[in-house]
Each structure stands twice: as C-alpha cells, then as structure tokens.
C-alpha positions as CSV (number, residue, x, y, z in Angstrom):
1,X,-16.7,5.6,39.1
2,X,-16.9,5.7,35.4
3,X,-17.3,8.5,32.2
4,X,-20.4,7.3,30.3
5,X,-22.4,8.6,27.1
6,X,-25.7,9.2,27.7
7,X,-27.7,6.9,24.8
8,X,-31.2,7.0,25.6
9,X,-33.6,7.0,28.5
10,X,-36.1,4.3,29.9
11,X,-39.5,4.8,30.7
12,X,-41.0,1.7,33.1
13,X,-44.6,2.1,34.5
14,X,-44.4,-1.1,36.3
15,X,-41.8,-1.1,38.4
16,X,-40.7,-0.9,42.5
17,X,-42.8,1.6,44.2
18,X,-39.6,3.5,45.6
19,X,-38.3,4.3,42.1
20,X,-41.3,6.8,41.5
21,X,-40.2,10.1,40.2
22,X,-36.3,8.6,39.9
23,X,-35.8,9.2,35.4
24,X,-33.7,6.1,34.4
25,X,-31.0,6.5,31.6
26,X,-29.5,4.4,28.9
27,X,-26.0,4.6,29.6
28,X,-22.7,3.7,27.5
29,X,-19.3,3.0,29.6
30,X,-16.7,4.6,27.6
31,X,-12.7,3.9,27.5
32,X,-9.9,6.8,26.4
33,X,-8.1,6.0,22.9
34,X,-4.9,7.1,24.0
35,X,-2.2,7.5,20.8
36,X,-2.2,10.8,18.1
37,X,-5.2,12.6,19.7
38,X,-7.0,11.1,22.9
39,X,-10.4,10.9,22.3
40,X,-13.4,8.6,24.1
41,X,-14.2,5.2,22.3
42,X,-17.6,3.2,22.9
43,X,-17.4,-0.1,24.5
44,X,-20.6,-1.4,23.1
45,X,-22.2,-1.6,26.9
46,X,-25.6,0.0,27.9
47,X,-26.3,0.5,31.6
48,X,-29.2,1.8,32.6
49,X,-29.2,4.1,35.3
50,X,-30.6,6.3,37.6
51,X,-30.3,10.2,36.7
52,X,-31.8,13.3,39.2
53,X,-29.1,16.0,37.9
54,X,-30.9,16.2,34.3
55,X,-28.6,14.8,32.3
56,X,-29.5,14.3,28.2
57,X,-29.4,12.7,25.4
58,X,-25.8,12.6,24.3
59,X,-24.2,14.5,27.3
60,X,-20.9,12.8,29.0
61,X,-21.8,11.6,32.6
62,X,-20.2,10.4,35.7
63,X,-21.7,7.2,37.1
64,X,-21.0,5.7,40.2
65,X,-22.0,2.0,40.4
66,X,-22.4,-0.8,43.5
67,X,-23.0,0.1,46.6
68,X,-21.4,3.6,46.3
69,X,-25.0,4.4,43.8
70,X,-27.2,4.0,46.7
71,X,-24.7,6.8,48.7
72,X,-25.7,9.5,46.4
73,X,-28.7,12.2,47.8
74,X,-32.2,10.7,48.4
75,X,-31.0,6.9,47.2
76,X,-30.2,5.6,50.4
77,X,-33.4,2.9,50.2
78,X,-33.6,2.8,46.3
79,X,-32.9,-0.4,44.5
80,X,-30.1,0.6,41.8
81,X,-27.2,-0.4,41.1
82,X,-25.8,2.6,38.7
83,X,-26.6,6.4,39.4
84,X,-26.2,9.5,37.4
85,X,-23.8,11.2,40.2
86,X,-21.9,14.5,38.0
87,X,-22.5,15.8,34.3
88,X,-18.8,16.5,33.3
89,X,-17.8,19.9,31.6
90,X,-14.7,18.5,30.4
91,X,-11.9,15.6,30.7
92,X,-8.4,16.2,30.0
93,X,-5.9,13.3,29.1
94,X,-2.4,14.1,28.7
95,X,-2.9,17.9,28.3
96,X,-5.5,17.8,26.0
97,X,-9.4,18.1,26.1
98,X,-11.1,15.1,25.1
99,X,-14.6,14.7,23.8
C-alpha cells in the first residue's frame, strides 16, 4: 500500500467490458519530507487507478497495488493493477499531522 494525491480522472469508452461502471483515477505516489516540518512531496509518478469510494480531485488516497487490487470488494475478476482502497482523514509522522 501507498498514500497518493489524487491528480485527475480518466474517462475510456473503449475499454474491457468488466471495467463498466468502475471510475478510473489519475493517481500521484507521494513520499514524506522528513526534517523541520514533515510534509508529503510529489514523486512525479501518475498511476491510474481504479476508485469506487468517491474519491476527488486533490484528496489523499490509499492505494493498494498488485494482486492485493483485485482483493478489494467486487474486483475479484477486474483487470487492474492499482485500486482506490481508503480516503485518508489524516497521516501523522513523528507526532505531527502532515498534509
């Protein structure tokens, strides 16, 4: 599992029949900045991944990826490879909140 940034979304019309009515998201890995004041850099990545929680533009995300993706709810026979599985409230590094 990974903390991501929610970027963008995709929209594909043309596309395997079993991903109907799954929303696909643009999806930034992020690392922690640990020194003075821990906060969340970009890594420069996008992911694209699936989403059925709701998550939006600009909201930090919890992804699982691999084989542990097709584990979460109603995915079982869905080709991905990166899925949308928490939308995090907050993350706390060495006491503090970090955005």
């Amino acid at each position: 599992m990974f903390l991501a940034r929610v970027k963008g979304h995709v929209v594909a019309t043309a596309k395997d029949e079993s991903m109907n009515g799954h929303k696909l998201l643009i999806v930034e890995p992020l690392k922690i900045a640990y020194g003075e004041t821990d906060r969340f850099e970009p890594t420069g990545r996008a992911i694209v991944s699936m989403d059925h929680l709701g998550a939006g533009e600009g909201q930090l995300v919890l992804i699982a990826q691999g084989s542990s993706a097709r584990m979460a709810e109603g995915l079982s026979k869905v080709p991905t490879d990166a899925v949308v599985i928490g939308i995090v409230d907050e993350a706390v590094v060495n006491g503090q909140k970090i955005t």
